[in-house]
Every structure is written in C-alpha cells, then in structure tokens.
ZASE-596261 format. One line per 10 residues: number of its first residue (from 1); for each residue x, y, z of N, C-alpha, C. Coordinates in nm, 3 decimals. Layout:
# residues N
NUM = X:Y:Z:X:Y:Z:X:Y:Z; ...
//
This chain:
# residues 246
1 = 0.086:-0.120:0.000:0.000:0.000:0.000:0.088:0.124:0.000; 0.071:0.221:-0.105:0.117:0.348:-0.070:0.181:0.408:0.025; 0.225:0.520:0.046:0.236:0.606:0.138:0.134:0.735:0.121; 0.084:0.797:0.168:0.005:0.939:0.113:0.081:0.963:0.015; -0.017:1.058:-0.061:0.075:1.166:-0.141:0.187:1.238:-0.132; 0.175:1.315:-0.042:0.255:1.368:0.049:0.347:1.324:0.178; 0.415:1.248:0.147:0.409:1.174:0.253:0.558:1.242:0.348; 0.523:1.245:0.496:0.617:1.358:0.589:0.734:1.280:0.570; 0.839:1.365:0.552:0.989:1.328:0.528:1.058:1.337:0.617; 1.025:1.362:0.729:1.132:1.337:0.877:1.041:1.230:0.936
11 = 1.141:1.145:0.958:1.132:0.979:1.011:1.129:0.980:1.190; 1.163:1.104:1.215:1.191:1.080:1.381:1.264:0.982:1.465; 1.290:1.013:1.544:1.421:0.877:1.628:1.557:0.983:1.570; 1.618:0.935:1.678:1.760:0.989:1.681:1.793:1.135:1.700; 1.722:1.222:1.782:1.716:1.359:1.809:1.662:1.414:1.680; 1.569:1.332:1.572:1.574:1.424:1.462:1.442:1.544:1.493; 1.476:1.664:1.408:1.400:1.747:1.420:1.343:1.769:1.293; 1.167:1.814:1.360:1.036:1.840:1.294:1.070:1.968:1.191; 0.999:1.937:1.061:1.039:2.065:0.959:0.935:2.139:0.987; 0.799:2.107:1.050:0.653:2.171:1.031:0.599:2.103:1.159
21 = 0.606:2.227:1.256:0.486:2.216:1.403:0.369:2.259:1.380; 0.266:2.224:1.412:0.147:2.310:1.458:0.093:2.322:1.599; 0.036:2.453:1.637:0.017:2.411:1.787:-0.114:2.509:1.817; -0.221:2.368:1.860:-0.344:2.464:1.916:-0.337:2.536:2.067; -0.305:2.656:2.052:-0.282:2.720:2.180:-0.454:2.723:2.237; -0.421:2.620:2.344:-0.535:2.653:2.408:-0.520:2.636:2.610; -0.640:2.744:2.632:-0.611:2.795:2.776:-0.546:2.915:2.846; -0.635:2.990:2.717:-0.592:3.130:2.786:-0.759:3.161:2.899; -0.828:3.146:2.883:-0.957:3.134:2.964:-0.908:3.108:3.076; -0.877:2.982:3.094:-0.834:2.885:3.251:-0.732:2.968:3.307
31 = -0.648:2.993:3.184:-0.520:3.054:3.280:-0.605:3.209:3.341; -0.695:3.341:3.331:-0.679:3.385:3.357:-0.819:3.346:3.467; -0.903:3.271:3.441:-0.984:3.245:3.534:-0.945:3.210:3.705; -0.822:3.111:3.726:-0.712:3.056:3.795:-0.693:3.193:3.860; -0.678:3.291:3.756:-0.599:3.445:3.855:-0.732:3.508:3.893; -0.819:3.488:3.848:-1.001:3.597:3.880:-0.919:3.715:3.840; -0.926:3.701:3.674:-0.849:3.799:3.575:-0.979:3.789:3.483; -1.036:3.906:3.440:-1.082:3.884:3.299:-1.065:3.772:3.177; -1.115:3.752:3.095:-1.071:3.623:3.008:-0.945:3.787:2.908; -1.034:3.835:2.922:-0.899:3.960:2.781:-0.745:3.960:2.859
41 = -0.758:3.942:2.976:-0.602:3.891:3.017:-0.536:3.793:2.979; -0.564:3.695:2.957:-0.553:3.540:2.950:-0.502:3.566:2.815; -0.570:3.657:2.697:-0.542:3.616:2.546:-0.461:3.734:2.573; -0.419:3.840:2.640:-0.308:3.911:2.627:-0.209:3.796:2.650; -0.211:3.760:2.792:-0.097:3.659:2.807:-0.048:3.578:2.692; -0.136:3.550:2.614:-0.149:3.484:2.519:-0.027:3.468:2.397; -0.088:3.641:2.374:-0.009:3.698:2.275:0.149:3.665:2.305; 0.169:3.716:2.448:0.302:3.681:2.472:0.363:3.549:2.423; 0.284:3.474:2.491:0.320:3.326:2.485:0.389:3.316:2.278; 0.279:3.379:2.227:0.320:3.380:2.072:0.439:3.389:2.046
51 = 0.485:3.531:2.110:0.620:3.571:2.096:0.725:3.464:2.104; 0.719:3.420:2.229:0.803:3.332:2.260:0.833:3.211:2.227; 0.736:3.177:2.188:0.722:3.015:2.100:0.773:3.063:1.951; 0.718:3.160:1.881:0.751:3.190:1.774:0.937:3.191:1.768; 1.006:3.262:1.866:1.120:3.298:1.868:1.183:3.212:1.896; 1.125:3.075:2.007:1.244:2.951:2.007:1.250:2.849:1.918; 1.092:2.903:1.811:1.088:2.824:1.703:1.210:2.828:1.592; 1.242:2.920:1.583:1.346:3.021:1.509:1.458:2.957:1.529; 1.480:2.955:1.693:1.651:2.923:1.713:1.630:2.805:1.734; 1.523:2.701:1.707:1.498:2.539:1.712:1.566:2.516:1.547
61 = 1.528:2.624:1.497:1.558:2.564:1.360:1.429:2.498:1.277; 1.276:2.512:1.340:1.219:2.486:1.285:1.190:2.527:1.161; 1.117:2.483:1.057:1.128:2.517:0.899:0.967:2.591:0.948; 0.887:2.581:0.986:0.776:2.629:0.941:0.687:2.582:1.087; 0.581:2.728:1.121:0.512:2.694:1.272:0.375:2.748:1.221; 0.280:2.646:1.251:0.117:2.707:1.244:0.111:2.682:1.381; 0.002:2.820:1.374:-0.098:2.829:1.499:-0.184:2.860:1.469; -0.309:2.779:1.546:-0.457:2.794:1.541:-0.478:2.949:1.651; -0.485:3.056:1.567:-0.533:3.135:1.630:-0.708:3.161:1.637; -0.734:3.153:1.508:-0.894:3.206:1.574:-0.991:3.093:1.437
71 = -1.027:3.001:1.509:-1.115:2.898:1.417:-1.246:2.936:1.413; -1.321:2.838:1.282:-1.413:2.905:1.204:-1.552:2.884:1.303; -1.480:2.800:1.427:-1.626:2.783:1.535:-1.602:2.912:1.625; -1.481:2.999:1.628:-1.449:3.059:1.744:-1.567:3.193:1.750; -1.648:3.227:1.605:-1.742:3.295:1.591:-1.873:3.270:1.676; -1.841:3.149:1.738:-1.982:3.150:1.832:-1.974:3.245:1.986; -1.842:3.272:1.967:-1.793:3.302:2.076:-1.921:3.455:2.136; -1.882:3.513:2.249:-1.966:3.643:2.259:-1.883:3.776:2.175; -1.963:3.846:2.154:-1.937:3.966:2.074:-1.768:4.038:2.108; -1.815:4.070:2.258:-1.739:4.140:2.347:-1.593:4.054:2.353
81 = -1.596:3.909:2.350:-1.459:3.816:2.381:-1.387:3.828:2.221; -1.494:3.817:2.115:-1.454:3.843:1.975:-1.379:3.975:1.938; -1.425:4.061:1.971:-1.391:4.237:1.968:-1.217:4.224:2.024; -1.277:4.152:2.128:-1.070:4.164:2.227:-0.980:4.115:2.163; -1.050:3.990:2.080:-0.929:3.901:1.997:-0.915:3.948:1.868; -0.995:4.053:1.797:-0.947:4.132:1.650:-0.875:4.261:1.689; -0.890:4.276:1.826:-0.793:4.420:1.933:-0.708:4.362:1.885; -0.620:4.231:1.929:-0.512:4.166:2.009:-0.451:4.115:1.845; -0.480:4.121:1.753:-0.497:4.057:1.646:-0.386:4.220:1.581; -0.451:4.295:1.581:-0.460:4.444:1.547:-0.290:4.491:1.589
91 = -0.325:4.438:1.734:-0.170:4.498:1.821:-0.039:4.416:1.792; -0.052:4.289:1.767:0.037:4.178:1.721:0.115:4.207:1.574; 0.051:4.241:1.521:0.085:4.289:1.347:0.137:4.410:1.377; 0.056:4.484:1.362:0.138:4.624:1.439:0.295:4.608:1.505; 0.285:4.543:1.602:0.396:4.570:1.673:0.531:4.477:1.621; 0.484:4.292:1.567:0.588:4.191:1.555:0.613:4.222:1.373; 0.528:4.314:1.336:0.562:4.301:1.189:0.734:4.356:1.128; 0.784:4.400:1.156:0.909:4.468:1.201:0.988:4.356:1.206; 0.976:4.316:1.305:1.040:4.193:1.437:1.096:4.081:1.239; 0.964:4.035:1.218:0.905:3.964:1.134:1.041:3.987:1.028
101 = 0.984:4.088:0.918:1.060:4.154:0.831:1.203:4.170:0.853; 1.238:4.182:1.005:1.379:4.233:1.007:1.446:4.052:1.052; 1.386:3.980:1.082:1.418:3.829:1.086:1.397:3.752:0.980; 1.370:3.755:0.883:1.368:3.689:0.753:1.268:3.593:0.786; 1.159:3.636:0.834:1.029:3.544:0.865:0.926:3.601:0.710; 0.853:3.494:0.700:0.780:3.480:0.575:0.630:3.417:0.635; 0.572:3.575:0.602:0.383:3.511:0.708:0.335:3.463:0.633; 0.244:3.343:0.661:0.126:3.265:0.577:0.027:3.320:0.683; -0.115:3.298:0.583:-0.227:3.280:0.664:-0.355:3.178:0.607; -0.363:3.094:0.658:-0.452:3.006:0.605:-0.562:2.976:0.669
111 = -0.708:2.985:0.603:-0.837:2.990:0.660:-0.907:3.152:0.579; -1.038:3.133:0.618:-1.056:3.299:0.504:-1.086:3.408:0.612; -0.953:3.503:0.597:-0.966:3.619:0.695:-0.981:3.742:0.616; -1.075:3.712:0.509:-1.121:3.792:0.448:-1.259:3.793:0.524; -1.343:3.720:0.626:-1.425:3.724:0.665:-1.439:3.853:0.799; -1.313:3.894:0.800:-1.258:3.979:0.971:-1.316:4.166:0.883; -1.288:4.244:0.972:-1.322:4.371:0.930:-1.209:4.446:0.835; -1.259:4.511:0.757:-1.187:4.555:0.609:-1.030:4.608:0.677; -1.030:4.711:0.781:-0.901:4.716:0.805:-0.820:4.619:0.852; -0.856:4.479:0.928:-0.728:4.367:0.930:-0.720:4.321:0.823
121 = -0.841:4.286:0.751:-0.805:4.267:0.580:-0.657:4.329:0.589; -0.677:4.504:0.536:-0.565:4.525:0.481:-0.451:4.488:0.573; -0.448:4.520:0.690:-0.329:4.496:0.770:-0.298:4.349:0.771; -0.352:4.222:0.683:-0.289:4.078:0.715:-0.234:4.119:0.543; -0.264:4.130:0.467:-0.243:4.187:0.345:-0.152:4.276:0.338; -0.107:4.358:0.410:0.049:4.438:0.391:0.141:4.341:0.473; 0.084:4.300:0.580:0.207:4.191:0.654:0.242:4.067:0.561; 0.133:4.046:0.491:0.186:3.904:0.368:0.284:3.955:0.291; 0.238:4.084:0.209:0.317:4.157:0.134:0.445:4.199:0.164; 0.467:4.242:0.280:0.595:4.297:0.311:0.692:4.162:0.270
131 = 0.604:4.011:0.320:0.710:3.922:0.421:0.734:3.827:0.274; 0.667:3.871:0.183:0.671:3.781:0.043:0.804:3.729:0.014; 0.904:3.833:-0.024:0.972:3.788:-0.013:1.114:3.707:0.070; 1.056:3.742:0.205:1.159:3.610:0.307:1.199:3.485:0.243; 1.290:3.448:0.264:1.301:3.288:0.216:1.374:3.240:0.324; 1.340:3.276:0.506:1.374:3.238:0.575:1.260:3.130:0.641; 1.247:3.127:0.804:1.121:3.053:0.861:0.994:3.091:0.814; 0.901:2.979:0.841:0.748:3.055:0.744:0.648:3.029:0.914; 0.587:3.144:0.937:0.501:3.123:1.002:0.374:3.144:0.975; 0.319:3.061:0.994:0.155:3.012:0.943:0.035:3.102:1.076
141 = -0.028:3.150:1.038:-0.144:3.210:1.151:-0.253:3.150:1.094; -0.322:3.054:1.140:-0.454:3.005:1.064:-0.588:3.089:1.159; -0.671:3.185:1.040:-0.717:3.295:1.117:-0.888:3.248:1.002; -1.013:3.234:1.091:-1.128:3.188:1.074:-1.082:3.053:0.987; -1.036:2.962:1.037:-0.972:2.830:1.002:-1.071:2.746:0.997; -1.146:2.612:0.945:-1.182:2.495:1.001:-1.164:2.381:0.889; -1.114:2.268:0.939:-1.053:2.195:0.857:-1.149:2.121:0.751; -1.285:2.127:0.815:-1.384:2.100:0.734:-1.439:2.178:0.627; -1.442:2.298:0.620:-1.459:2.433:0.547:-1.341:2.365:0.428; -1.196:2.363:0.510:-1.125:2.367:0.389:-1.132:2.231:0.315
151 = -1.149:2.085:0.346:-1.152:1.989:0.282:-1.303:2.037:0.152; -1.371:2.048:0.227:-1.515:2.099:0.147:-1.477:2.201:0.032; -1.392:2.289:0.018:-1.355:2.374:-0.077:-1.292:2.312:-0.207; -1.201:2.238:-0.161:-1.140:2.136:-0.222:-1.165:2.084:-0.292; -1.306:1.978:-0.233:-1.394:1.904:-0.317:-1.456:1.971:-0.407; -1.543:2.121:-0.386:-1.614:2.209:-0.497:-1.504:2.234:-0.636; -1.379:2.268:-0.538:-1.278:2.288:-0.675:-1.247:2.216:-0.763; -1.233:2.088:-0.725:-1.194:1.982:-0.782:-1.330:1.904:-0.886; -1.462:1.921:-0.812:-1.534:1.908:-0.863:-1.549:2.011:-1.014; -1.546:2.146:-0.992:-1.579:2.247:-1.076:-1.490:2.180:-1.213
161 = -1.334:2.144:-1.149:-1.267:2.135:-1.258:-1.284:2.020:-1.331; -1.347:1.913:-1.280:-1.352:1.827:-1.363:-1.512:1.834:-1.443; -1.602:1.919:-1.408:-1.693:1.939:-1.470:-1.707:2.041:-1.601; -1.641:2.134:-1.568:-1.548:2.224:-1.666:-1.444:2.177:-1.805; -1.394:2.038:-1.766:-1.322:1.982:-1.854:-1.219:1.950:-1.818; -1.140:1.980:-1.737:-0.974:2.048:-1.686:-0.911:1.979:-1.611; -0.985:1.849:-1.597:-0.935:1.772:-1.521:-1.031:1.601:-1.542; -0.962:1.498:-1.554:-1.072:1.378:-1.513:-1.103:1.314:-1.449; -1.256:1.286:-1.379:-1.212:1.257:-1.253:-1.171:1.168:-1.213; -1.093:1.085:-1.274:-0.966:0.959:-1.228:-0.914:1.009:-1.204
171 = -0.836:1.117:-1.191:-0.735:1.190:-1.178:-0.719:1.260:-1.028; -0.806:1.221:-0.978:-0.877:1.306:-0.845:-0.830:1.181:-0.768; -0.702:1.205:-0.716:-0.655:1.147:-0.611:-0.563:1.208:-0.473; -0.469:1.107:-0.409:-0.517:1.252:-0.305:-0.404:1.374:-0.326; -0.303:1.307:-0.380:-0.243:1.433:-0.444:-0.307:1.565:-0.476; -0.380:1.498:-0.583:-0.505:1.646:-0.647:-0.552:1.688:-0.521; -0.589:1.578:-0.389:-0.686:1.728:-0.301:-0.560:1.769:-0.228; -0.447:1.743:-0.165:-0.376:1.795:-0.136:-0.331:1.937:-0.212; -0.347:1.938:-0.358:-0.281:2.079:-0.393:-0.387:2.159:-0.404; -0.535:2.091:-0.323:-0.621:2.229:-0.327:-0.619:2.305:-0.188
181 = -0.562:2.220:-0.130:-0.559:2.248:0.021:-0.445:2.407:0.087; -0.501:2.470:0.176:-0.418:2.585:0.213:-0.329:2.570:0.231; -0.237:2.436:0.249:-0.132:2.409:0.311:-0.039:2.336:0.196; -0.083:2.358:0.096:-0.049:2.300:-0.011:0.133:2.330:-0.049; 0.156:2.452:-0.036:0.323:2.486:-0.027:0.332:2.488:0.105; 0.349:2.409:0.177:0.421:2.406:0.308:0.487:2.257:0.384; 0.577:2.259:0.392:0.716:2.100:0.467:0.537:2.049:0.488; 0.548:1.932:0.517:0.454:1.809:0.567:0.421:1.811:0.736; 0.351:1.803:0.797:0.347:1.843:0.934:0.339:1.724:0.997; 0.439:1.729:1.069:0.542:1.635:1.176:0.503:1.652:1.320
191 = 0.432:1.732:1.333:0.420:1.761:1.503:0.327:1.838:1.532; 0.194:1.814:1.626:0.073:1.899:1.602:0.095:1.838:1.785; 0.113:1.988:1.822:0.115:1.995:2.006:-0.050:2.085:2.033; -0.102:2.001:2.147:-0.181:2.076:2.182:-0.206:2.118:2.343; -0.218:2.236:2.424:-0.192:2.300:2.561:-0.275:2.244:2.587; -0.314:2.288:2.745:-0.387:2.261:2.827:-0.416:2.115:2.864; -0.382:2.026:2.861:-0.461:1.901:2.857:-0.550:1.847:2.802; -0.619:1.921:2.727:-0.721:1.853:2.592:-0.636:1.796:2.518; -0.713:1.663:2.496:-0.684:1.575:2.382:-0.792:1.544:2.273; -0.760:1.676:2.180:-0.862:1.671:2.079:-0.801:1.756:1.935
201 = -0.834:1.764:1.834:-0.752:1.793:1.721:-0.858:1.942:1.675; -0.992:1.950:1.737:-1.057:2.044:1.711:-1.042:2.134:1.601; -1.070:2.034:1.434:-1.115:2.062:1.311:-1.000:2.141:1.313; -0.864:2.106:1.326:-0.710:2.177:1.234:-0.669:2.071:1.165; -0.612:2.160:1.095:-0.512:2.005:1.008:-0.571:1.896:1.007; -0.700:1.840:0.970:-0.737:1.712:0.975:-0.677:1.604:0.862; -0.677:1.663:0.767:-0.592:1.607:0.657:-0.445:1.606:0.672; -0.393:1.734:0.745:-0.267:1.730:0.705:-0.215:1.618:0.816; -0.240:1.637:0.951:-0.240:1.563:1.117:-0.258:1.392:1.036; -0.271:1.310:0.933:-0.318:1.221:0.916:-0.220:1.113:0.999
211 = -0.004:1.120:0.984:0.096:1.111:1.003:0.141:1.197:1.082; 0.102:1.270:1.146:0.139:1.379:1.226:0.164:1.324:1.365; 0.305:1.330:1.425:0.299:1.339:1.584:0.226:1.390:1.710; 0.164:1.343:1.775:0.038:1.445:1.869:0.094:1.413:1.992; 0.180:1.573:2.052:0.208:1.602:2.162:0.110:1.703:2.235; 0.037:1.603:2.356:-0.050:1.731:2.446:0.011:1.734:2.599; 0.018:1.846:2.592:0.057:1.934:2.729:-0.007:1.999:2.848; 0.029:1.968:2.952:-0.071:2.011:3.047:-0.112:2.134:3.108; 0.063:2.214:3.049:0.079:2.345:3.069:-0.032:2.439:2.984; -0.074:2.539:3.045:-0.218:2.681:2.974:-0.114:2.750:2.903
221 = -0.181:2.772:2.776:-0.122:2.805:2.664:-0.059:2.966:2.726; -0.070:3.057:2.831:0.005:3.168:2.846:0.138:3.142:2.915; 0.153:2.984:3.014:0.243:2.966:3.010:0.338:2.864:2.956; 0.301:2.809:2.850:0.392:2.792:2.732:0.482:2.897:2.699; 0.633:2.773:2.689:0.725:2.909:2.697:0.903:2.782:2.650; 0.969:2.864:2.611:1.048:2.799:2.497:1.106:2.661:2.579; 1.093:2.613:2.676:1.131:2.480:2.741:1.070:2.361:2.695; 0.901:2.423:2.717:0.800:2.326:2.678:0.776:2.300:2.534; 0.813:2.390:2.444:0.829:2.386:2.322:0.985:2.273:2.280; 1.071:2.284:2.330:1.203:2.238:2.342:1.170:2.120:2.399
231 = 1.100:2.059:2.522:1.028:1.931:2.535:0.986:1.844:2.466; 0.858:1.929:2.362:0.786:1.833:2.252:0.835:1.797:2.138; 0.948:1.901:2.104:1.039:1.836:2.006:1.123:1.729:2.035; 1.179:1.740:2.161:1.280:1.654:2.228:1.155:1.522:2.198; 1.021:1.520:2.244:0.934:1.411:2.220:0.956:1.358:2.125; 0.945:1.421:2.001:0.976:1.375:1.864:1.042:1.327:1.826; 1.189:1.367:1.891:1.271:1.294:1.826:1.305:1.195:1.882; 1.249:1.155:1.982:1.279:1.011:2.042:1.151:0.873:1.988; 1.082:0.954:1.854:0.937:0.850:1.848:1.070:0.764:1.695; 0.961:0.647:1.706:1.012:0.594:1.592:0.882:0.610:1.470
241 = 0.906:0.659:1.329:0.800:0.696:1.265:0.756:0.620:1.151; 0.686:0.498:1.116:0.715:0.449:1.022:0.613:0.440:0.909; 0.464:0.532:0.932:0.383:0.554:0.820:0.339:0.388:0.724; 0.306:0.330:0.876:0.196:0.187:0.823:0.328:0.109:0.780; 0.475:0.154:0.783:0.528:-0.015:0.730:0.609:-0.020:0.866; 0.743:-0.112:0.840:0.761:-0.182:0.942:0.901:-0.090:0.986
//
C-alpha cells in the first residue's frame, strides 16, 4: 500500500527534528480564570506566549510553525470576547511586523480572513506583502480556520474542474486534493502539540495531522514558553516513525 501523497519526510528517532509544528494554543480562559483575571487577560498573556514560541521556534531551527489562532467555530464566541481578539490581532501585526521583516520570517495565513473587518483585511495583506519575499522561517497564523470548510472547498474545486473539462475525474486522487488544500506549499506536518490538557484535534489540520505526531501538554497556553516547546520536540525525536510499514 502506498504512502500518502505527500508523505512527511522526517522519520523521527535519533534527536531528529520536525520541519513543520502546529500548535493549538489553548487555555488562555483557565489561565486567567485561575488568577479571577478577565478572560482579555488570559489572550493578552497569550499573545506573549506567541512571541516566545515563535522565537524559540526560530533558534529550534524549525522550517515552518502554524498556529490555530482564531477557528471558524471561534465565531460563536460572545461579541465582546470576539472584539478583544481582532484588538489583540490588530496589536500583534502592528507591533511583531518589524520583528518579522527584520528576521527573515515569511507570514502565511490560512483559513478565510477575508471574513474579519476591512481594516485587518488590509493589515494581514500588507504583513503578507511585506514578508513575500523572506526565504527564511514561514510562520503560518490560521485565522477563521476549520478543517472541514477547507476539505469541502477542495472538493467544490476539484469538482468544478472536472466538470469544466480540466481535469478527469480519475485523476482526483489525493495528491489532487492535497494541492487544493491551504497548506499546499508548506514541509509536511510532523508535530501537532496541543496546551492545556485537551486531547482533541478540534477541526485543524485534519488532513494534514493524518501522520502527524500528537504532543499534548498540560501546561495553559500563556504559560507555554520555549522549554515546553524544546520538550515536545525533544518528544519527537525520540518516536520511531514508520507511516503503516515496518
């Protein structure tokens, strides 16, 4: 039997290191509930936590880091908790875009954050732009994300094209949905960590996570901080990886 299409090219075992993390930061709530802090503390803390993971991602040598920042369920959320996180959204760009640019970081954003208000539009849209050309680390922000949204897109596309002519549908294998997918130029993802103690994949990467390592942590995503990051890789590279053979 095959391997996927795509199939992840770091084998793990022997200290090897992950080309592509993802990590659902979750437990900024708990963490600030724990203090009888507002929840808008918790996703400040939050932000921090970004920083810092982002930056030991860097000197890990990782090739490429997604984070689930704001998924396509997170809209159920209340008005007022939503408002804080397109604030916090607002202040992050603003302030790390610099940081970004002057580190040879290269932003992705995957999920449609064309759905957010016209000015982060433009402001995720000059931060892509600036960072276009980096050909250093790529960091991924997956912003109104859900993995179901995106498999479903996929299928319409793929469908359109083979109804259109442009494709046949024998041809529709998983390669083909892989290159409809947002993640389509990006290393293979090797390591999908998730905070707080939930053990759940909550509609990210469902396709990509198929081969994916799943490290969960007990630590609240504000205090995640470059040790615990330096941990789950250390996890990794002690797994043996062998994608269904022997």
């Amino acid at each position: 039997m095959p391997l996927p299409a795509k199939a992840p090219e770091t084998e793990g075992g022997a200290g090897a290191l992950p080309r592509h993390v993802a990590i659902i930061m979750d437990g900024n709530g708990r963490w600030a509930k724990q203090r009888f802090l507002p929840r808008i503390a918790g996703h400040r803390a939050g932000v921090e936590a970004v920083r810092r993971v982002t930056r030991a991602a860097r000197t890990l040598g990782i090739e490429a880091l997604t984070l689930y920042a704001f998924s396509s369920e997170n809209w159920r959320r209340p008005d007022e908790e939503i408002g804080d996180l397109m604030g916090l959204l607002r202040i992050f760009i603003r302030s790390d875009l610099d940081e970004m640019v002057r580190e040879n970081v290269r932003l992705r954003v995957i999920g449609n954050y064309h759905r957010f208000s016209a000015d982060i539009v433009a402001m995720v849209d000059d931060a892509l732009a600036r960072t276009l050309v980096n050909d250093g680390p790529i960091l991924v922000i997956a912003l109104n994300y859900g993995s179901h949204a995106e498999l479903a897109a996929a299928a319409r596309d793929l469908a359109q094209q083979a109804i259109d002519g442009k494709i046949d549908v024998s041809a529709i294998d998983e390669a083909a949905i892989e290159r409809q997918l947002d993640t389509s130029d990006l290393p293979p993802l090797d390591l999908m960590i998730r905070t707080s103690g939930e053990h759940r994949l909550s509609n990210f990467l469902l396709w990509q996570a198929a081969y994916a390592e799943l490290h969960f942590a007990e630590t609240l995503w504000p205090d995640f901080d470059e040790a615990a990051l330096a941990e789950a890789v250390a996890s990794f590279g002690r797994r043996q990886r062998r994608f269904g053979g022997l």
